[in-house]
N, C-alpha and C positions, 0 to 999 in steps of 0.2 A: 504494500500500500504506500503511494507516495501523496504526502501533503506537503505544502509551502507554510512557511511561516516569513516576517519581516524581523528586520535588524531595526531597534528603537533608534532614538537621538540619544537616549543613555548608554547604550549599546546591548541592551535585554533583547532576547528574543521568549518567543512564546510554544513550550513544549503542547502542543495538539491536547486537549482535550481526553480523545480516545486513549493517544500513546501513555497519558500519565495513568491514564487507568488501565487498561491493558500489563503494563507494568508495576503499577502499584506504587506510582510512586506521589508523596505526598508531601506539602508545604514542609519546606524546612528539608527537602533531600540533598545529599553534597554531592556533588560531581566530579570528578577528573576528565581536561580536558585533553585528549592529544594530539598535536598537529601531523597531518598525514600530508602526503602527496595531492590524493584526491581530496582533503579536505580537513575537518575536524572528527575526531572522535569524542563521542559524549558518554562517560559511561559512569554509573552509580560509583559511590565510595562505598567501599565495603570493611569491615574491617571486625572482629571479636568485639572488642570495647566499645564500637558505638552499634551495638544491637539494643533493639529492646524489644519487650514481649510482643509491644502493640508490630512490632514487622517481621515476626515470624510466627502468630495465633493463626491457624489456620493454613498452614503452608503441607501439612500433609492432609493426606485425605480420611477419613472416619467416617463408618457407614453404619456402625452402632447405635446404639439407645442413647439419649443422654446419663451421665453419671454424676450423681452428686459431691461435693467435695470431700464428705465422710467417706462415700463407697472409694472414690479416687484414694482415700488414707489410707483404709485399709487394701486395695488391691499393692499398695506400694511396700505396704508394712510385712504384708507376707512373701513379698517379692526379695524383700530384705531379708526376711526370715532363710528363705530358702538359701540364700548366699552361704550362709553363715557354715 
């Protein structure tokens, strides 16, 4: 899919609508820029230390019942059990 975007008079441009949701990506995301041959490269910063819950809830997929946060304890606590 190719869309146009404009370069402002501050020099901002504007990520499409779709693409930021398609990707997930939301106010406040950091970027690396790389300059290429054919042009730039835009790609998310990623990095351990700046994860947080709210960008990766919901990244695998679950096709179960809901579980409450007690049921979730205890599946965990026997899970530990069993380690031991």
């Amino acid at each position: 899919m190719t869309q146009t975007t404009k370069l402002s008079t501050k020099g901002q441009i504007v990520i499409p609508k779709s693409l930021r949701a398609s990707h997930r990506w939301k106010p406040g995301t950091e970027f690396i820029i790389q300059d290429r041959n054919e042009g730039v490269l835009l790609k998310p910063k990623t990095g351990g230390a700046s994860r947080t819950w709210e960008s990766i809830i919901g990244c695998l997929p679950y096709a179960g019942s809901r579980k409450s946060v007690r049921e979730m304890d205890q599946a965990v606590a026997v899970e530990a059990r069993s380690r031991k």
